[in-house]
N, C-alpha and C positions, 0 to 999 in steps of 0.2 A: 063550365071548365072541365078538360078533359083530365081523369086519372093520370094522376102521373107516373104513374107503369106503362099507361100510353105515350107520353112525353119520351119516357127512356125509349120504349120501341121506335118510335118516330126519329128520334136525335143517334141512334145507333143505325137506322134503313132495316128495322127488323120485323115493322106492319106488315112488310108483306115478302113475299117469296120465296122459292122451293128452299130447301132446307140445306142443302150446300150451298144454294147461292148467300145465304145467311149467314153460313161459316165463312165464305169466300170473303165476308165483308168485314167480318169481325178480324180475318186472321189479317187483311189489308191494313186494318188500322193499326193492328200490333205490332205489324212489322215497319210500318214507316214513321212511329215514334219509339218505337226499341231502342232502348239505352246500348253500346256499342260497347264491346272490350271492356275496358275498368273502368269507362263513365259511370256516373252514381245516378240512381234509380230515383227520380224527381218526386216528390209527394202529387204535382200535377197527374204526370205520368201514371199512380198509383188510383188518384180519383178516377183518372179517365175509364180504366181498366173494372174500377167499381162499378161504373155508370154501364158498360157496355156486357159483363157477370149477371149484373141484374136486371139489364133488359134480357138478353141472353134466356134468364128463368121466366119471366113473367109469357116470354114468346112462346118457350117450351111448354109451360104449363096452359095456357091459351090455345096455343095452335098446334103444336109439334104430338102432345101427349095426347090430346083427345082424339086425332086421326088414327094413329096408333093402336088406341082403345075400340074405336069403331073398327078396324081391319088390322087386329093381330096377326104378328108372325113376322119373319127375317126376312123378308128381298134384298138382295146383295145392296141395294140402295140405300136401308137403315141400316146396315150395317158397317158401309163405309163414313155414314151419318153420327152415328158412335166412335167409330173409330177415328173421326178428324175433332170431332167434339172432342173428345179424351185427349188428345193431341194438343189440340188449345188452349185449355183449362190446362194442364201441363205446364203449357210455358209460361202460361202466365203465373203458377202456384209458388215459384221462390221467393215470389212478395210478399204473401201471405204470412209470414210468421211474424214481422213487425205490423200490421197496418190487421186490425181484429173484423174490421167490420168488410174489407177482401175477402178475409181469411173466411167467415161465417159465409159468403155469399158462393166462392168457389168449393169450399163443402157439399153447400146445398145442391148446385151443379152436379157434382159427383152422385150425391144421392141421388138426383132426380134420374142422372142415368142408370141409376142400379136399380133403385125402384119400376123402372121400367121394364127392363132385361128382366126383371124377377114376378111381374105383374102376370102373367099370363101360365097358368101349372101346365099348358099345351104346347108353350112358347120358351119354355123358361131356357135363360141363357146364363147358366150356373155360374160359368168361368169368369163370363162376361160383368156379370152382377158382383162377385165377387172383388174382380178387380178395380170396376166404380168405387164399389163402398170402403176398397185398404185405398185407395188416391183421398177420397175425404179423409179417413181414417188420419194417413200422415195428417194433413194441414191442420185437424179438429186438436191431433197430437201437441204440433207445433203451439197454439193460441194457446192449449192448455200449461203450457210451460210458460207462456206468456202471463195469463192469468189462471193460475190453478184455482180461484172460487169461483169462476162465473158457473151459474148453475146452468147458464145454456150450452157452453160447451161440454159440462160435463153429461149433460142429456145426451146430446146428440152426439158424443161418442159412446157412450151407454147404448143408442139406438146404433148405430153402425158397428158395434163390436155384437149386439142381439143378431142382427143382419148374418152377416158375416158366420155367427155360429150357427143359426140356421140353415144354412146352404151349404154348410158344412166342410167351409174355411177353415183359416187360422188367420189371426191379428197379429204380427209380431209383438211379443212384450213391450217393444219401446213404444210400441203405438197408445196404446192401453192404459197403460200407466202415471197421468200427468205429475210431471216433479215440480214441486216449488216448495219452499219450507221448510219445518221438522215435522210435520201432523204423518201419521200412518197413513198412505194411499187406500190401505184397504177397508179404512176406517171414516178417514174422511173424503175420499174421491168420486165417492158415487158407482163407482167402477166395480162391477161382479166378480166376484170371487174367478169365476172360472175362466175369466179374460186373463187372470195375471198369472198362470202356469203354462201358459200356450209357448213350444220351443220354438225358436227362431227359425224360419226355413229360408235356405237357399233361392237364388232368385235367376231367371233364364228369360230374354232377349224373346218378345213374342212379337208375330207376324205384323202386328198394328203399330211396330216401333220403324217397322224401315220405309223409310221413304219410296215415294213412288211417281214416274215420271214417264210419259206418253215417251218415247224415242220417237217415233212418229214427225213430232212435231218440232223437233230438234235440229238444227243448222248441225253439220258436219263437225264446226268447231267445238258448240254445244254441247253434243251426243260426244264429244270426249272429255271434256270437262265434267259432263254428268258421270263416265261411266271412271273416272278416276278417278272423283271425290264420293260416290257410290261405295267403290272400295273403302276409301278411308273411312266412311263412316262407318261400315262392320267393324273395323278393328278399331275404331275409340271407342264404338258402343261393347264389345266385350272387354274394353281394358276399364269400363266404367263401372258393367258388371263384376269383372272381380274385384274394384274397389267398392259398387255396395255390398256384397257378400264380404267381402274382408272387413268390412265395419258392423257388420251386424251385428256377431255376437259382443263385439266390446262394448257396442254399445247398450244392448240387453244386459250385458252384466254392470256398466256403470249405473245405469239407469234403474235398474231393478235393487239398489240399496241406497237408491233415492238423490241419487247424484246426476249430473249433467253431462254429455259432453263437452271438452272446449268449443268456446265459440266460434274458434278459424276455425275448427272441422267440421261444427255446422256449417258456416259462410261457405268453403269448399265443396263440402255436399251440395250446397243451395244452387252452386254458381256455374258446379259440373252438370246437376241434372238442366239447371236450367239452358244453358249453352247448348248443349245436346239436343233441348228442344227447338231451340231459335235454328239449329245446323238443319234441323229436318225438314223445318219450316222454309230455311231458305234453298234448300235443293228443290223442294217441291212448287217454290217460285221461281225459279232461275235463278237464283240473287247466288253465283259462284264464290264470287270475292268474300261476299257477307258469310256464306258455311265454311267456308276456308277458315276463319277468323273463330267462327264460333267452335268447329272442329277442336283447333285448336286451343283455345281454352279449357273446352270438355275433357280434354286428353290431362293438358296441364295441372287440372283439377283433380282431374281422377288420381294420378302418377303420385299427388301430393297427396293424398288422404290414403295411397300405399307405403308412403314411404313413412306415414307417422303410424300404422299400425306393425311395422317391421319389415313388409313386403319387398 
């Protein structure tokens, strides 16, 4: 009987193949069961996405990391191979906060890409690694709000928030800190002293968020539909940014006297990042109608997590 890491590899098409054409397969399947506008997110749906995370690792760790290991260093090829992985796991991360064993599995994804970018002191990709480890960081965040005792999410936010001050990051407070209870965080969370004074820092739109699209291969119709909804996606992605910067500190200060934010501003946050990712996903498929739609939500979302902090 075959390992059933093999099973996931074989039932996701991830035995074998260059490594975008791997992403290529994974982002195919997200996108043609993706829950639409305000349809609700299936627990099906939820397994599937499990099943395909952790084949996802098992591929990485098998094939993707030990070639890597053998012929360290950046070709514009791993590069853009991180940058659509990061991309992925993205979109699929706003399920994560209800559903734990997602949530542990798209973590570990994050790690495995940050432990990577940091594996090599000839190779080392700081920004890179850094950013990996705060993408797990949120979700390990999220489950720990969910379940503030599991001793494994408190590990492995202990290890990404170690990470992270090693490379010589910062963890946002909210990240750090899981709330649930009356017990002191600092007492009983596992969490290092020196994770919980870290200031909130502002946050800027990097080059691996904007979409990208051959023109080339574009019908005339096409190539204007691309280069208009192009457009709109810079201005929801900075009216998204100054709704996470506008959240940040509120949220660091509710959070940091052991309080939560409301739940619709989570749900808002969840639904704006997420939407934004599915928009990027679908410019960089063609799928016009479908970013128009998600565009649109990521805006709506965003506009509304301005208007509840005063903006």
């Amino acid at each position: 009987m075959r390992a059933a890491w093999i099973v996931g590899l074989l039932g996701a098409g991830l035995a074998s193949g260059q490594p975008i054409t791997v992403l290529q397969g994974l982002e195919t399947k997200f996108e043609k069961n993706a829950p639409r506008g305000n349809a609700p997110v299936s627990q099906g749906f939820r397994q599937d996405r499990l099943q395909d995370v952790n084949a996802f690792n098992s591929w990485f760790d098998q094939s993707y990391l030990p070639a890597y290991q053998s012929q360290p260093g950046w070709t514009p090829q791993r590069r853009a191979f991180v940058g659509r992985a990061s991309a992925y796991l993205g979109a699929i991360r706003g399920l994560a906060g209800s559903d734990p064993a997602l949530g542990m599995a798209l973590s570990g994804a994050f790690g495995r890409l940050g432990r990577m970018q940091e594996a090599n002191p000839q190779h080392l990709d700081r920004e890179g690694a850094i950013h990996s480890y705060n993408n797990s960081a949120i979700i390990l965040n999220q489950l720990a709000n969910e379940n503030p005792d599991d001793p494994n999410v408190r590990g492995q936010l202990a290890f990404v928030g170690g990470r992270v001050n090693a490379l010589g990051g910062s963890i946002p407070i909210w990240m750090s800190v899981p709330i649930g209870g009356n017990q002191q965080p600092r007492e009983q969370r596992g969490i290092p002293e020196a994770y919980l004074n870290v200031p909130v820092k502002t946050s800027a739109p990097t080059s691996g968020e904007y979409p990208r699209l051959d023109e080339g291969m574009l019908s005339p119709g096409d190539r204007e539909q691309w280069r208009e909804l192009r457009s709109r996606y810079y201005n929801v992605l900075a009216t998204v940014y100054s709704a996470k910067n506008a959240v940040a500190p509120v949220q660091a200060s509710v959070e940091s006297r052991g309080l939560a934010l409301t739940p619709d501003l989570v749900k808002s946050s969840t639904r704006m990042n997420l939407s934004l990712d599915l928009a990027k996903n679908d410019l960089e498929q063609k799928q016009f109608d479908s970013a128009r739609e998600n565009l649109q939500i990521a805006e709506g979302e965003a506009r509304r997590i301005l208007r509840y902090v005063g903006l």
